[in-house]
C-alpha positions as CSV (number, residue, x, y, z in Angstrom):
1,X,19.0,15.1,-2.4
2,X,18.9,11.9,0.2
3,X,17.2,9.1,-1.4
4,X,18.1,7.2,1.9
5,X,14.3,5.7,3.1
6,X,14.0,6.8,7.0
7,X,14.1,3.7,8.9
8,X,10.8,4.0,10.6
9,X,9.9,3.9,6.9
10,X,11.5,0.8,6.5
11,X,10.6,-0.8,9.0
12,X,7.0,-0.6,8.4
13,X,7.8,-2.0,4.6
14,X,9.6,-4.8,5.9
15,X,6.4,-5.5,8.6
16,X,4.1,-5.3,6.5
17,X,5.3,-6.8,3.4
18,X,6.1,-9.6,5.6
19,X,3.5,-10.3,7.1
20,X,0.9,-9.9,4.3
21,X,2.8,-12.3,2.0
22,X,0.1,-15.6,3.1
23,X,-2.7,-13.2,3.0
24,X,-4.8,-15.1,0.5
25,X,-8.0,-13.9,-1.4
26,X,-11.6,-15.8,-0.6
27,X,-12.4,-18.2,-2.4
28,X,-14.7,-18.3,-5.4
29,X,-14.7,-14.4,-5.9
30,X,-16.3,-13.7,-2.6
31,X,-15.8,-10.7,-0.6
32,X,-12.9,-10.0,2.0
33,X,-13.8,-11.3,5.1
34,X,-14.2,-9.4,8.5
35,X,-11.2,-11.7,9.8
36,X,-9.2,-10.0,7.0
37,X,-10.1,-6.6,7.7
38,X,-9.5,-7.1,11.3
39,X,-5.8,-8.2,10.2
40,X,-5.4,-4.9,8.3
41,X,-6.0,-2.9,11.3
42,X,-4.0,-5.1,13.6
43,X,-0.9,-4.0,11.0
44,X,-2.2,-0.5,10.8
45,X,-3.2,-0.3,7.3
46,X,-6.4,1.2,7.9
47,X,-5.1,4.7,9.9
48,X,-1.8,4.7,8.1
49,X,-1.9,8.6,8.3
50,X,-4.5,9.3,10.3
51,X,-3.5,11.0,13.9
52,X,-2.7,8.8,16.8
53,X,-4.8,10.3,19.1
54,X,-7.7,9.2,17.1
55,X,-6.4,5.6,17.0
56,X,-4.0,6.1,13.4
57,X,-0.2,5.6,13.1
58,X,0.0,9.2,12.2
59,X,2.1,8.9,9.0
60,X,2.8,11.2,6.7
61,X,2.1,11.1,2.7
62,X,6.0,9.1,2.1
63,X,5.6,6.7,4.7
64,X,1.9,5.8,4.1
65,X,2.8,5.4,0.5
66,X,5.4,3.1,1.6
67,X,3.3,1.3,4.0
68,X,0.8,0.2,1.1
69,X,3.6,-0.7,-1.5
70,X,4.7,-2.8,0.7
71,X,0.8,-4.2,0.8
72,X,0.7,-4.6,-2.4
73,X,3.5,-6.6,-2.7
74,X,3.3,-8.8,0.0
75,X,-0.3,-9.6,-0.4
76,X,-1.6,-10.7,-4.2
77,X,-5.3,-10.2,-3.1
78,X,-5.3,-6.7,-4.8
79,X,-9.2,-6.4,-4.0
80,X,-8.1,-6.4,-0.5
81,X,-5.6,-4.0,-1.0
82,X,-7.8,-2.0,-2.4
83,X,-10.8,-2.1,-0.1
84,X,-8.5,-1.3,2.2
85,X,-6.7,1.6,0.9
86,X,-10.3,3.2,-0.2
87,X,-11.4,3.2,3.1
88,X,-8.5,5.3,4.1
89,X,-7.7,7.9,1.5
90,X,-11.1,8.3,0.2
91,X,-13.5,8.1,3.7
92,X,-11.4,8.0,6.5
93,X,-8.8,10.8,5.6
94,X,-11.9,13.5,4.6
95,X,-13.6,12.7,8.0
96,X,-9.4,13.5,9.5
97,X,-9.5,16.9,7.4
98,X,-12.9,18.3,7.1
99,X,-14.7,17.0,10.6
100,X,-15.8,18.4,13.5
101,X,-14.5,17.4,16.6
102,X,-17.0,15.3,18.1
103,X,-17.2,13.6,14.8
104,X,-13.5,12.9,14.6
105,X,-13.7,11.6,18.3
106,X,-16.8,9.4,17.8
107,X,-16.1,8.1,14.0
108,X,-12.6,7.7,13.3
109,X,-11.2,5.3,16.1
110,X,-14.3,2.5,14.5
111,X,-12.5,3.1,10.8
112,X,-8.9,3.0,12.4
113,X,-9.7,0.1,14.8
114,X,-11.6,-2.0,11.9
115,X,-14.8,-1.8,13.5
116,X,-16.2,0.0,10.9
117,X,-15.8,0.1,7.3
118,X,-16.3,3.1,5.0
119,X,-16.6,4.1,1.2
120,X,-16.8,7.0,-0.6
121,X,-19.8,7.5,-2.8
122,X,-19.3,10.3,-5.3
123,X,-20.2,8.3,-8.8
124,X,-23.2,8.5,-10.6
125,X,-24.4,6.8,-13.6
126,X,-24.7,10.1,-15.4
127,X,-21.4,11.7,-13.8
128,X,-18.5,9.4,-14.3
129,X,-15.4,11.2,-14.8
130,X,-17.9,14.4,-14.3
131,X,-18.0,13.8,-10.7
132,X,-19.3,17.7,-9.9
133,X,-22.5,16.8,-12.1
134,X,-23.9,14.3,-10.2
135,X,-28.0,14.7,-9.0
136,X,-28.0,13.8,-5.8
137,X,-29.6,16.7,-3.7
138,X,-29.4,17.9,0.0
139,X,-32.1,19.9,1.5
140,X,-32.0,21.5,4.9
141,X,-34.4,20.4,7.0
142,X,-33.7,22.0,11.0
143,X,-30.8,21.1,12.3
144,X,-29.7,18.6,9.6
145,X,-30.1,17.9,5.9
146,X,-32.5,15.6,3.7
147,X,-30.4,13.5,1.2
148,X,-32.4,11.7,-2.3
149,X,-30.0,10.7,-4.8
150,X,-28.5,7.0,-5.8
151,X,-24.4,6.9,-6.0
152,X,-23.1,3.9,-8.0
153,X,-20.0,2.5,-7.7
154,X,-19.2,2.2,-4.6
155,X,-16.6,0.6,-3.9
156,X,-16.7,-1.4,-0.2
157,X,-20.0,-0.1,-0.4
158,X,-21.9,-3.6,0.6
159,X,-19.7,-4.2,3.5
160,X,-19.7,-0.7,4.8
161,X,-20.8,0.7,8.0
162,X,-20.3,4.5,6.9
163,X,-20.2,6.2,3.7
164,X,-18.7,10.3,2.5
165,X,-21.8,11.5,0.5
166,X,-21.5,14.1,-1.9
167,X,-24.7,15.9,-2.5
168,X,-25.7,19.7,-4.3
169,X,-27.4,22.1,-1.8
170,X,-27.6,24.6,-4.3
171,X,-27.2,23.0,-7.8
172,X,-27.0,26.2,-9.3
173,X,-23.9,27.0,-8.1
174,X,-22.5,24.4,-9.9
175,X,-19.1,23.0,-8.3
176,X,-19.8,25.7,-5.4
177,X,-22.9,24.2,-4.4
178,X,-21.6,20.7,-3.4
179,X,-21.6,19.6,-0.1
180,X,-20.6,16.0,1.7
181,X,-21.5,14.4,4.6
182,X,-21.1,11.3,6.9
183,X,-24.2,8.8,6.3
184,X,-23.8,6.1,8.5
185,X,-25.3,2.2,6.9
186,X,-28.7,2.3,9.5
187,X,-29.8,6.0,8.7
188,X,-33.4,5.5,7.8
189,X,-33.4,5.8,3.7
190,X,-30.3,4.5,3.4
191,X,-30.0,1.1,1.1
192,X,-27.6,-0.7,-1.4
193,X,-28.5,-2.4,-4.5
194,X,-27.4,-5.7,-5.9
195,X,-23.6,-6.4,-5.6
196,X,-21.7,-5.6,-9.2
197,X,-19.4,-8.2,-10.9
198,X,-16.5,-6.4,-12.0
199,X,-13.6,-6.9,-14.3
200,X,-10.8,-6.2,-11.3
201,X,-10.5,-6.7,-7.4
202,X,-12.7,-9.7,-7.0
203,X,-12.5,-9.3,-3.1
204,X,-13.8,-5.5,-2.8
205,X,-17.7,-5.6,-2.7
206,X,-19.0,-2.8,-5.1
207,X,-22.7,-1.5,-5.5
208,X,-24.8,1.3,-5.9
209,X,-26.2,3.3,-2.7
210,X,-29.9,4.4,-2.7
211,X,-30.7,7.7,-0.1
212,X,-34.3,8.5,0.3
213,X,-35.0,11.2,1.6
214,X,-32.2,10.3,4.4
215,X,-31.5,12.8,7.3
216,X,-28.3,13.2,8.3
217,X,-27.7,16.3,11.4
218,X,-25.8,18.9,10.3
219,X,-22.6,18.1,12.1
220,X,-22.3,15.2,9.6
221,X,-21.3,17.6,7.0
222,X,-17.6,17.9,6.1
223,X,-16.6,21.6,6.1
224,X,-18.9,24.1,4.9
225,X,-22.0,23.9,2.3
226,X,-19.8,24.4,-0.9
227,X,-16.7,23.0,0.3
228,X,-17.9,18.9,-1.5
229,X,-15.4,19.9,-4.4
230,X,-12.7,20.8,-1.7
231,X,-13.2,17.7,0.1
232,X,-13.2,15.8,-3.2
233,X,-9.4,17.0,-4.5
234,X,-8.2,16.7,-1.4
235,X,-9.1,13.4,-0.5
236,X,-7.6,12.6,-4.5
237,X,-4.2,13.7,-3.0
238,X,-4.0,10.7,-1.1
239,X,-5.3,8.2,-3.4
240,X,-4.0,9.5,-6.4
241,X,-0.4,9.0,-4.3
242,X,-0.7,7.0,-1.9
243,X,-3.5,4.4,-3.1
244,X,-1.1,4.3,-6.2
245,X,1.6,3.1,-4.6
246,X,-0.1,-0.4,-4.1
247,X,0.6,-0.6,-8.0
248,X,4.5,0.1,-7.4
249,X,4.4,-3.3,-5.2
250,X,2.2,-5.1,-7.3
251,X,4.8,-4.9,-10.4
252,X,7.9,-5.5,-8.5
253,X,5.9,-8.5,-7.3
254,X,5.1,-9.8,-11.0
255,X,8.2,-8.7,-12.1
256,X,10.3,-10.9,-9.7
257,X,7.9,-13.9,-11.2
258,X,8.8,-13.0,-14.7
259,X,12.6,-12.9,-13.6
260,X,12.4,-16.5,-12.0
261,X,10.4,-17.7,-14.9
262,X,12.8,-16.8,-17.6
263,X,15.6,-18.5,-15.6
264,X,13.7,-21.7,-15.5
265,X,11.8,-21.7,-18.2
266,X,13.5,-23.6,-21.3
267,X,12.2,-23.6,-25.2
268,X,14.7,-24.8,-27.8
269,X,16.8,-25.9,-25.3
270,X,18.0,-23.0,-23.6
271,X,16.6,-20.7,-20.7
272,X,14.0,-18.0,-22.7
273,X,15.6,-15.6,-20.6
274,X,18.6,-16.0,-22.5
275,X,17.0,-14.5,-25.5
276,X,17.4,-11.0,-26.0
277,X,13.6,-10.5,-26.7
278,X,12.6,-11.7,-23.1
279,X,15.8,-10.3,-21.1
280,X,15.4,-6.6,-23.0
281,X,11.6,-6.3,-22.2
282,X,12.0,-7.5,-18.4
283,X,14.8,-4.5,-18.2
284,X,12.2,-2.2,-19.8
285,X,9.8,-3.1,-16.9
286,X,12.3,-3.0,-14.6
287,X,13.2,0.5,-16.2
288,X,9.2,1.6,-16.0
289,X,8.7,0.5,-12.9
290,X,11.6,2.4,-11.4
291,X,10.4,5.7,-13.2
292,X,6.9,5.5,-11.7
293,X,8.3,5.3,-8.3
294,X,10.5,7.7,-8.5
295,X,8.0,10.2,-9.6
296,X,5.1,8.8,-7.2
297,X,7.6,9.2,-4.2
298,X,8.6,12.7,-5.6
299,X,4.7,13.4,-5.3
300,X,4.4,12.4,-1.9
301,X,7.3,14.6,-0.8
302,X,6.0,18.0,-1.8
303,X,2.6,17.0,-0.2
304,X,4.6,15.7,2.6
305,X,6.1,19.6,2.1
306,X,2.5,21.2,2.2
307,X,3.1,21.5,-1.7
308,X,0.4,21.7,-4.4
309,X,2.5,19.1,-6.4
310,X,-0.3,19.1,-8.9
311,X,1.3,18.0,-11.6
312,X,3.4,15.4,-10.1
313,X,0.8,13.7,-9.1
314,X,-1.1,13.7,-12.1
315,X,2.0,12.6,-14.1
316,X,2.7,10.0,-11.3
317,X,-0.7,8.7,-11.4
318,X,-0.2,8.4,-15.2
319,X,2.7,6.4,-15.0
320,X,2.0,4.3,-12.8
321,X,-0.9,3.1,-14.4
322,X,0.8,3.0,-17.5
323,X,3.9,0.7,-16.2
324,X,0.9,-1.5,-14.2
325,X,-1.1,-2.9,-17.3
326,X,2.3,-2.9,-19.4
327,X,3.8,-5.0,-17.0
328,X,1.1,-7.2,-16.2
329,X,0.3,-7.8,-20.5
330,X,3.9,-8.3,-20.7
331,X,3.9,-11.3,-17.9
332,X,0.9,-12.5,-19.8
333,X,3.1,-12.8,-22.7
334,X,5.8,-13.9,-20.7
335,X,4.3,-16.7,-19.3
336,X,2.0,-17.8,-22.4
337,X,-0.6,-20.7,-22.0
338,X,0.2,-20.5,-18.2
339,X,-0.7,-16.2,-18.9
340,X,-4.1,-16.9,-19.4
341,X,-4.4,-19.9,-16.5
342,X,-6.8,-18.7,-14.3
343,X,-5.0,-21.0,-11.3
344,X,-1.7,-19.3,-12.3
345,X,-3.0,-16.4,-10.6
346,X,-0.8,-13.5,-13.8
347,X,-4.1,-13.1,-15.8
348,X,-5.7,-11.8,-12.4
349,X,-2.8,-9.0,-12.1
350,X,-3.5,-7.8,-16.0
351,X,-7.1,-7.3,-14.7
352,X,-6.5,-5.9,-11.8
353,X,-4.3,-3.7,-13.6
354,X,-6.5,-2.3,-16.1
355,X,-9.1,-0.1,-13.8
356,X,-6.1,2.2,-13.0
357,X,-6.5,3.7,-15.7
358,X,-10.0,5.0,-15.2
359,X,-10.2,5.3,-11.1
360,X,-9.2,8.2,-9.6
361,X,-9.6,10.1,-12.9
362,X,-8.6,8.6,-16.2
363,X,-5.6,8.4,-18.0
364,X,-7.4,11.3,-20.3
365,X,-8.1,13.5,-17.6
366,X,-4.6,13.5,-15.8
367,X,-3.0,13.9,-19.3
368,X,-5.5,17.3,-19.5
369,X,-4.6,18.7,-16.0
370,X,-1.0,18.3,-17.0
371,X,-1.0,20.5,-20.3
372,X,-3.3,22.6,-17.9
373,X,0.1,23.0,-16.0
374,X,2.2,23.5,-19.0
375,X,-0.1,26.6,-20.1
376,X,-1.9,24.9,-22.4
């Protein structure tokens, strides 16, 4: 086993982690900026594995994964990071694996060049975790589809030019009967609601999409009628792996604050970090954090192997979640009155920590799929 990174690999870390490090987030709570989004395609980070020929850097699942640690520790405007990273794995890459040709050509090179943004609109109020259950329908209608349904949740879904749709032809087949499909923002009965304020990610604008009897032609559909659910998993490859990876940066990030701030920090007249309480739990993030990566990157190397590696990711997802909101409740901790300081900037990671338990499947749901594994 060669746990050596390649160093186009590490290059791209260093570049990006570099150069992201005085990326700052909006002001007030508003949304990224188009100046920001510009700046992630100018690095890459919005065709990270997409092919070159369509204007992507053509990396694989360990080097994207790489790629968007290093985001997410150079850059502490996780919203942004996120946005981004959505727009990838959960729009761009289904277009890469399920489009047609003429789609690829005319579609990706906007999403790669930062043109375009796009979002993935799967959720519905009655279908959270239940994402196969949603309502939305798709009718044929000549040589395209009619699509009535309202997604919610959509993350980048204000700000984007192009959302995946997922939509039942046939709703009695269940799973089998799912479909999705490219809607670009100006299809006629296509609209957004009102902006949601969310716990997390203050800079990645989220709201519900309304389709009203839109038309979309049928060469907007990825794959086949019936193939939504295939779509779907496989677009979770990447973000359950790759997307998670921002969450590797993110703790070494707060973790190198909570090193620096037991050194300087003095109560009774010595350093905090001097006290057994404060140096043993730092070593247990440290600890955490190392597992998580270890089995994230694991992950990514049997996809990168054209491995299922359903189980890794699940139980990479898991603990990566798991070390995120442990390490950003114990800075909170760490840190005390300054914890909760809204200017300090730590409170921010605990909340941006906490929706990776639920996106991307919950906590629940991952811990289901690997008993699944085990048999049971």
């Amino acid at each position: 086993m060669d746990f050596t990174w390649p160093e186009e690999s590490e290059q791209v870390f260093k570049q990006i982690s570099t150069a992201t490090q005085e990326w700052t987030a909006p002001e007030d709570g508003q949304p990224f900026t188009r100046e920001q989004w510009r700046r992630c395609a100018e690095l890459g980070l919005l065709g990270l594995c997409v092919p070159t020929r369509y204007g992507g850097q053509g990396y694989g699942f360990l080097t994207s994964a790489r790629a968007v640690e290093a985001f997410g520790r150079g850059c502490t405007d996780l919203g942004l990071v996120f946005s981004a990273s959505a727009h990838l794995f959960a729009a761009t890459m289904p277009i890469v694996e399920f489009g047609g040709e003429a789609l690829r050509e005319r579609v990706l090179p906007k999403l790669c060049s930062g043109e375009w943004v796009g979002a993935n609109a799967i959720t519905e109020e009655g279908a959270g975790s239940d994402a196969m259950a949603g309502q939305a329908r798709a009718v044929r209608d000549g040589d395209g589809y009619r699509i009535t349904g309202t997604k919610s949740f959509v993350s980048n879904g204000p700000a984007a030019d192009v959302f995946i749709v997922y939509a039942h032809t046939d709703p009695s087949f269940g799973h089998m009967g799912l479909a999705s499909f490219v809607v670009e923002r100006e299809t006629e009965g296509v609209s957004l609601g009102p902006s949601f304020d969310t716990l997390a990610f203050q800079s990645c604008p989220t709201s519900s999409l309304v389709l009203e009897d839109a038309w979309v032609p049928a060469e907007h559909m990825l794959g086949r009628e019936g193939q939504g659910a295939t779509v779907f998993h496989a677009s979770m490859r990447w973000e359950r792996s790759c997307l998670f990876a921002a969450y590797l940066g993110q703790m070494s990030r707060v973790l190198d604050r909570c090193v620096d701030h037991a050194k300087r920090r003095k109560q009774f007249g010595r350093r905090i970090g001097a006290n057994q309480a404060v140096s043993h739990r730092i070593a247990e993030l440290q600890l955490n954090l190392e597992a998580a990566r270890l089995l994230l990157y694991r992950a990514c190397w049997r996809l990168d192997r054209g491995e299922p590696a359903t189980t890794d990711i699940a139980m990479a997802k898991l603990a990566v979640s798991r070390a995120a909101v442990d390490t950003a409740l114990s800075a909170v901790r760490l840190f005390a009155g300054l914890g909760v300081r809204t200017d300090v900037g730590i409170e921010q990671e605990l909340r941006n920590a906490v929706p990776s338990t639920i996106f991307s499947g919950t906590s629940e749901m991952h811990l289901e799929m690997i008993a699944k594994e085990l048999g049971l």
